[in-house]
C-alpha positions as CSV (number, residue, x, y, z in Angstrom):
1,X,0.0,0.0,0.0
2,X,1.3,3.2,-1.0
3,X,1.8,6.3,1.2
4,X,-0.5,9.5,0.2
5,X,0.8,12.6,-1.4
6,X,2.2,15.2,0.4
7,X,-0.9,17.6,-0.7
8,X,-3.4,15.8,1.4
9,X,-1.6,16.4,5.0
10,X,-3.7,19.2,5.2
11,X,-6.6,17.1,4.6
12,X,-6.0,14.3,6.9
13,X,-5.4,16.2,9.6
14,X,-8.5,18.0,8.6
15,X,-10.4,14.7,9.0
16,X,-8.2,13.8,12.5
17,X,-9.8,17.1,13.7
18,X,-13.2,16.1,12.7
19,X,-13.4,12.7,14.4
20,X,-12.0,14.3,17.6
21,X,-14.4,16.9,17.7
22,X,-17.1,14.3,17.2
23,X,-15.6,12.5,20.2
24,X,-15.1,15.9,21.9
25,X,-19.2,16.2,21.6
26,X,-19.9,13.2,23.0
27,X,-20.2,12.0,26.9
28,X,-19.1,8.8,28.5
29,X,-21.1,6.1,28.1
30,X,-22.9,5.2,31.3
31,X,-21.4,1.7,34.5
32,X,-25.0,0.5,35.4
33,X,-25.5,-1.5,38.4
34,X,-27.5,-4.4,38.1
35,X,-29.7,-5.6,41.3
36,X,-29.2,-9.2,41.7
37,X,-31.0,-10.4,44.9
38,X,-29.6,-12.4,48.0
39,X,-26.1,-11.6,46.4
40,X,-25.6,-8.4,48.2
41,X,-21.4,-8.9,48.6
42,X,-20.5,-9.4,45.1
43,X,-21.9,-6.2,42.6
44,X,-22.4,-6.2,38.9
45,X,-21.9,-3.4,36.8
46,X,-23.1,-3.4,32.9
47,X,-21.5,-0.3,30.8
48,X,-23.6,0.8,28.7
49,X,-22.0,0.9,25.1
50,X,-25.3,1.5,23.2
51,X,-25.4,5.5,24.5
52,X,-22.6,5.5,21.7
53,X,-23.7,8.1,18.5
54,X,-24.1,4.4,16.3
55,X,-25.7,2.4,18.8
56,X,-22.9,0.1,19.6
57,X,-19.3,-0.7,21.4
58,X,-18.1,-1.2,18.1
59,X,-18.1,3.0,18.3
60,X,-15.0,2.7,19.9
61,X,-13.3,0.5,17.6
62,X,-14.2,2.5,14.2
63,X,-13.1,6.0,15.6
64,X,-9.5,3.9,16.8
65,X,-9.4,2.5,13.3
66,X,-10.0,5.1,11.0
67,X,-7.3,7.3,13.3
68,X,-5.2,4.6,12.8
69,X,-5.4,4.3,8.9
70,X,-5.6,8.3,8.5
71,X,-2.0,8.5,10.7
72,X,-0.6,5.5,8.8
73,X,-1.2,7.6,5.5
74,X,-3.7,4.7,4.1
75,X,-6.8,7.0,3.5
76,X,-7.1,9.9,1.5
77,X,-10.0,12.3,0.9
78,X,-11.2,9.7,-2.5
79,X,-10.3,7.0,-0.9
80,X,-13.2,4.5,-0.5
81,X,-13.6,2.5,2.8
82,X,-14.5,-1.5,2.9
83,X,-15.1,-3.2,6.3
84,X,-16.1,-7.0,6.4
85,X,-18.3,-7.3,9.6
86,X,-21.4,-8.9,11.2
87,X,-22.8,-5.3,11.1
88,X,-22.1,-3.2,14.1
89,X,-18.8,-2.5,13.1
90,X,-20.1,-1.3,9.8
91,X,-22.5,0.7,11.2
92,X,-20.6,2.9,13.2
93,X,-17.5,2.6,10.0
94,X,-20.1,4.3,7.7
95,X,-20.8,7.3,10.2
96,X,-17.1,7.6,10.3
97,X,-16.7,7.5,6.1
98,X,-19.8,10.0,6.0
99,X,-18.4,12.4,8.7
100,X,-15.3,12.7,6.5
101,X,-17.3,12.6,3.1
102,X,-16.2,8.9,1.7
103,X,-17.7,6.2,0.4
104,X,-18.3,3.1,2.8
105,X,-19.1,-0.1,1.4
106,X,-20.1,-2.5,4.1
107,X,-19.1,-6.8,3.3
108,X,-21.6,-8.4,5.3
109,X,-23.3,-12.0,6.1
110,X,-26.8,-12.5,4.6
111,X,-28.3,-13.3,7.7
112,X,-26.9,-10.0,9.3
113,X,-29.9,-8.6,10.9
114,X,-32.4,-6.3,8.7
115,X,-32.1,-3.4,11.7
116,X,-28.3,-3.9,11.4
117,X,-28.4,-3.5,7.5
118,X,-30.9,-0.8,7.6
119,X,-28.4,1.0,10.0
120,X,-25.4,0.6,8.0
121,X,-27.4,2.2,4.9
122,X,-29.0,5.1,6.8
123,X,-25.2,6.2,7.7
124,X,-24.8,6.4,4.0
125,X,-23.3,3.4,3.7
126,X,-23.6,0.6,0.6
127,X,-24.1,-2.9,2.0
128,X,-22.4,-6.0,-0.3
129,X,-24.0,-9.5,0.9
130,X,-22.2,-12.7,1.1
131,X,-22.9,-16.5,2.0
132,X,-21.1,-16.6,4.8
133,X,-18.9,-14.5,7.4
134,X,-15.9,-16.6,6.0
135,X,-16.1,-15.3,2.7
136,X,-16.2,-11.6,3.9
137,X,-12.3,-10.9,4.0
138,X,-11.5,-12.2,0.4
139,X,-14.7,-10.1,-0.5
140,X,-13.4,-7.2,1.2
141,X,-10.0,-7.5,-0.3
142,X,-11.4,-7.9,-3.8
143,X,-13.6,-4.8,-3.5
144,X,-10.9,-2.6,-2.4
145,X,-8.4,-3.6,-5.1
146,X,-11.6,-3.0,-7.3
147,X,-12.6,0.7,-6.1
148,X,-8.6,1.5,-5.1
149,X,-9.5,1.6,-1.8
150,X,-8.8,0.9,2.0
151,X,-10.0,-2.6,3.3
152,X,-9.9,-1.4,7.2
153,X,-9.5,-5.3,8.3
154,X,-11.2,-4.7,12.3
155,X,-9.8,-8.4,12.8
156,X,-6.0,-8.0,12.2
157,X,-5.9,-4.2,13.4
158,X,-8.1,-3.9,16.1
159,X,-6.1,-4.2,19.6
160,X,-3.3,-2.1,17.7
161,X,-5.3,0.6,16.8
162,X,-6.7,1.0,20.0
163,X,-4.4,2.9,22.9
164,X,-4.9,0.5,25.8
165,X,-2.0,2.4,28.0
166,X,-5.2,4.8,28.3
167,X,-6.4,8.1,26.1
168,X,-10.2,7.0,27.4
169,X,-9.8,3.8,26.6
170,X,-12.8,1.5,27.6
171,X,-10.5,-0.4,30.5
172,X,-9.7,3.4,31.4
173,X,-13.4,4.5,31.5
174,X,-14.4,1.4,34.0
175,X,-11.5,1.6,36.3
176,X,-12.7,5.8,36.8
177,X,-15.8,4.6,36.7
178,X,-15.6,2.4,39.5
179,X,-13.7,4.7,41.3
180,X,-16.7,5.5,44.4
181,X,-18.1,2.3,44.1
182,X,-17.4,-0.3,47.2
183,X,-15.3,-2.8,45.4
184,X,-13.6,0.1,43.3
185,X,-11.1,-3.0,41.6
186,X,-13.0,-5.4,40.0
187,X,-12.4,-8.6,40.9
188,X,-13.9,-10.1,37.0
189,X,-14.2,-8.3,33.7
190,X,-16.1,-9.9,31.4
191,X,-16.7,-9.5,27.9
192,X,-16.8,-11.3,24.3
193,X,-14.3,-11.6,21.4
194,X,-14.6,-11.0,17.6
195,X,-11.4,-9.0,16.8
196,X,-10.1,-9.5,20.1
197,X,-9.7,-5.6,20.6
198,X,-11.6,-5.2,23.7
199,X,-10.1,-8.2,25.8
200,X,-6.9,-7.3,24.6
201,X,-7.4,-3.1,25.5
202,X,-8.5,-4.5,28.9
203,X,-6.0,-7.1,29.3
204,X,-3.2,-5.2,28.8
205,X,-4.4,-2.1,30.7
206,X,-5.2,-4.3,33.8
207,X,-1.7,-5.7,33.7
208,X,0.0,-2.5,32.4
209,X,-1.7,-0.2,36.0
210,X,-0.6,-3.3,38.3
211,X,-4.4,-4.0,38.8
212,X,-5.4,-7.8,40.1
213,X,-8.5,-8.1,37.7
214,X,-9.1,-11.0,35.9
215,X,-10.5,-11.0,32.3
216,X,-12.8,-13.7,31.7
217,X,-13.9,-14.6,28.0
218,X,-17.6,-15.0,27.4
219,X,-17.8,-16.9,23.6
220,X,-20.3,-18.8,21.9
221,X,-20.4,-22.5,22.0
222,X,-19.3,-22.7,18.2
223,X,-16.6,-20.3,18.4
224,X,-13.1,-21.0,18.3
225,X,-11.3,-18.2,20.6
226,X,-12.5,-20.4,24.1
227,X,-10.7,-23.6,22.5
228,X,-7.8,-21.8,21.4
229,X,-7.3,-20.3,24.5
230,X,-7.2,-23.8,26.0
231,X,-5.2,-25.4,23.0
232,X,-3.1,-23.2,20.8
233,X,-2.8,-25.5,18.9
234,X,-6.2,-25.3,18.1
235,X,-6.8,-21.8,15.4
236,X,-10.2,-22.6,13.1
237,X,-13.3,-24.4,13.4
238,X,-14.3,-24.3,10.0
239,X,-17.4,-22.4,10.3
240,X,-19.0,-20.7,13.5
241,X,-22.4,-21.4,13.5
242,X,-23.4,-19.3,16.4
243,X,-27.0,-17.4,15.7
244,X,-24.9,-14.8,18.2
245,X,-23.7,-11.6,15.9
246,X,-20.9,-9.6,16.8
247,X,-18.9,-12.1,18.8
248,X,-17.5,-15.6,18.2
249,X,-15.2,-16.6,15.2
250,X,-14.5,-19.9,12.9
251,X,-10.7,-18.6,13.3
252,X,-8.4,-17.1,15.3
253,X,-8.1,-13.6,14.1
254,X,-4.8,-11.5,14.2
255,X,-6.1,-9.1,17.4
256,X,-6.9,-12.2,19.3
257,X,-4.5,-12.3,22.4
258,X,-5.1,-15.8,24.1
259,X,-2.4,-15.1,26.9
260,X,-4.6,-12.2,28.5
261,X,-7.5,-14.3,29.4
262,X,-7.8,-15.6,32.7
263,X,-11.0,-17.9,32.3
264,X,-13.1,-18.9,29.4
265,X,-16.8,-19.6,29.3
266,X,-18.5,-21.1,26.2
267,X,-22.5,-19.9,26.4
268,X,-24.8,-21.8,24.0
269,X,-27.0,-19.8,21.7
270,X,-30.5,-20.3,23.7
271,X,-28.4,-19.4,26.9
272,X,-27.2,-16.2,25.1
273,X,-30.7,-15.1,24.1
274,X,-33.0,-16.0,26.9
275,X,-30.0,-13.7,29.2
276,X,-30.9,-10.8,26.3
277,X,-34.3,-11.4,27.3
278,X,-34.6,-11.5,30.6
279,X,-31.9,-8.3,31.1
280,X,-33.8,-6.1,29.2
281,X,-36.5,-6.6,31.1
282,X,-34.8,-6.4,34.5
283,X,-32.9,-3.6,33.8
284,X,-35.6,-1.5,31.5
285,X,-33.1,-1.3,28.4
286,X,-33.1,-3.8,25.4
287,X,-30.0,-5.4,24.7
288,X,-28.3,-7.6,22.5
289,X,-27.4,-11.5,21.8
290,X,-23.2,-10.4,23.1
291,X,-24.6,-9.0,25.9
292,X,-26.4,-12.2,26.5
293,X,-23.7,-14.0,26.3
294,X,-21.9,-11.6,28.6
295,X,-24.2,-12.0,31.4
296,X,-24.6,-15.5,31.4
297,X,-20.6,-16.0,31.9
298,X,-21.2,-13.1,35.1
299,X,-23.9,-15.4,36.9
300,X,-21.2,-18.4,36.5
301,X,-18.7,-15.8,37.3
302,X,-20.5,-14.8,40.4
303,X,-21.9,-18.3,41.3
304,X,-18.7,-19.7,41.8
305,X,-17.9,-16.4,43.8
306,X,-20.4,-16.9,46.1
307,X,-19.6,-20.6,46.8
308,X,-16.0,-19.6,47.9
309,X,-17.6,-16.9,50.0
310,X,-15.7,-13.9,48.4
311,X,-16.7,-10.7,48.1
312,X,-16.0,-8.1,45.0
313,X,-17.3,-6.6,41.8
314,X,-18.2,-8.0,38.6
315,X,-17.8,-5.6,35.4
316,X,-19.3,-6.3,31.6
317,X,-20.3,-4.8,28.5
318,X,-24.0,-4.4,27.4
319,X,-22.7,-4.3,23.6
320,X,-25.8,-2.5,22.0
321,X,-29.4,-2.0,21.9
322,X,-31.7,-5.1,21.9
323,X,-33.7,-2.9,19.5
324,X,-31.6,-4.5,16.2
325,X,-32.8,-7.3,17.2
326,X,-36.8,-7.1,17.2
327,X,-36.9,-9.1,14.3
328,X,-34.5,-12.1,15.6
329,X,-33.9,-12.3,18.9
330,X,-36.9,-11.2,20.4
331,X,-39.2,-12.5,17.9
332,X,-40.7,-16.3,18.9
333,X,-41.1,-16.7,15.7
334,X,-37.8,-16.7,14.1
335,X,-36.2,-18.2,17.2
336,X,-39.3,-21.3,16.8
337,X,-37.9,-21.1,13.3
338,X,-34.6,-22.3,14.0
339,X,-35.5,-24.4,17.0
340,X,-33.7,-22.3,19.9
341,X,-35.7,-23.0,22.8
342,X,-35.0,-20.1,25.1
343,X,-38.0,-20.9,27.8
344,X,-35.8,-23.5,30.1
345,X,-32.8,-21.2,30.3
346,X,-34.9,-17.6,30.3
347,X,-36.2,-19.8,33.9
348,X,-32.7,-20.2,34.7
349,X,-31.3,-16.7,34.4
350,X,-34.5,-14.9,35.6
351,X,-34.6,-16.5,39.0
352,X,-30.5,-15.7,39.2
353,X,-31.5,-12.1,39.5
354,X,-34.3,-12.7,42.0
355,X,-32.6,-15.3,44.2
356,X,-29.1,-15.4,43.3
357,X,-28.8,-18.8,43.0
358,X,-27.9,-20.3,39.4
359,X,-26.8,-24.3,39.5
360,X,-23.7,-25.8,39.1
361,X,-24.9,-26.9,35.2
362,X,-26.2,-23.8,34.0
């Protein structure tokens, strides 16, 4: 890839300003405490990622990317961006490209879903289908060779694009965040993987401020990142069939960093949604299939917490709003459709946050 001309300093740091000043305009998201009954010693904090401009945590990553690729010299102002992604990504990608007048053309799965898509295009942003996530990086590749432009590639730049040493990080925002709470060091962080960025950001943060956090990785079933971290030998599954978006890969990507992760739990697709479910009702906010995920890996989290008779804090993500997902997730329809049985585990998760109690095979 080939550096840009000298004439278009004045542009990119033009365009640096802009997505600064867009930043500049926009608050912290919010640390929400959720109420789980009979567990009064050990606290669980969601932050709240969806308060983001496009929706998502995924905010984060796209303003560190396209910083990344403007810096590098790799975007000019006619260059045209190309993101492969599961759709939040994209999303908040195509704000970016529009903010700084460029084209965005968005490689995503067919089944990405239709709120996602209709996101992505309301940004300004042109949406090119595939089969499957596993054909999206070729795709991607192909389209910018075709349009001469900049393939952004989340998965192999995310955790460098990202300053984890701080600069309002996410692993920053918490630990401030936290700051007045009663267990002001989390004893758990959990959250998901697709690029790796985030559990790498916290992970290195946590070990880079002398903090005794552990990060614990919540990934779907069919994903490969929990084996991996148990077997490096282990780097692709063939094809992640996880009706979970946003998290959960058939291979190890490049930002992936196994050695930062303290505990792995794998959470099942049902498990995932019914925890969607029941949180948005329990905490008045819709959220998404990750976040799902997320929370069940806190209540094993805090389970086996409880059992040792320890006391602390329990941090996690609520990715973004359950509201892309009125047609999927929450819809008994398509779930009946593709035989994911969320009533057993919705039972499960439910009486967690009114009892505390969640059994050894949940």
């Amino acid at each position: 890839m080939s550096a840009l001309p000298a004439a278009n300093r004045e542009w990119v740091r033009d365009a640096v300003r802009r997505i600064e000043a867009d930043f500049n305009r926009s608050a912290d998201t919010h640390l929400l405490p959720v109420p789980i009954a009979s567990a009064p010693r050990i606290t669980l904090y969601l932050k709240d990622e969806s308060t983001h401009p496009t929706g998502s945590l995924k905010h984060r990553l796209a303003r560190s990317l396209f910083l990344y690729a403007l810096c590098n010299g790799w975007i000019g102002p006619e260059t045209t961006i190309i993101e492969s992604s599961s759709g939040s990504t994209a999303v908040s990608e195509a704000y970016l490209a529009r903010l700084l007048g460029l084209r965005f053309i968005a490689v995503v799965p067919a089944t990405t879903s239709p709120e996602k898509l209709a996101a992505i295009r309301f940004h300004g942003g042109h949406c090119h289908l595939v089969d499957d996530a596993s054909e999206a990086p070729a795709a991607s590749r192909a389209l910018a060779e075709t349009h001469g432009g900049h393939y952004m590639d989340q998965f192999t730049f995310a955790e460098r694009a990202t300053d984890w040493r701080g600069n309002n990080s996410i692993a920053e925002s918490i630990f401030r965040q936290m700051a007045l709470e009663p267990h002001p060091e989390p004893t758990w962080i959990v959250c998901g993987a697709g690029t790796g960025g985030t559990s790498a950001t916290i992970g290195r943060f946590v070990r880079y401020r002398g903090h005794l956090t552990r990060l614990c990785l919540a990934d779907p079933e069919a994903s490969v990142f929990h084996r991996h971290v148990l077997d490096r030998g282990i780097v692709d599954v063939g094809r992640c069939a996880s009706a979970v978006e946003g998290i959960g890969r058939s291979r190890v990507e490049p930002s992936f960093e196994p050695s930062l992760i303290d505990r792995c739990e794998a959470i099942g697709d049902a498990q995932s949604i019914a925890a969607a479910r029941v949180l948005s009702a329990w905490i008045g906010r819709p959220c998404g299939g990750s976040t799902g995920t997320n929370v069940w890996a806190c209540a094993r989290v805090i389970r086996d917490m409880a059992k040792r008779g320890e006391s602390g804090s329990v941090v996690s993500l609520l990715c973004d709003s359950g509201e892309r997902y009125r047609a999927t997730y929450f819809d008994d329809a398509w779930l009946a459709s593709r035989h994911i049985d969320v009533v057993p585990m919705e039972q499960l998760i439910r009486r967690f946050f009114e009892t505390g109690q969640f059994p050894e095979d949940a």
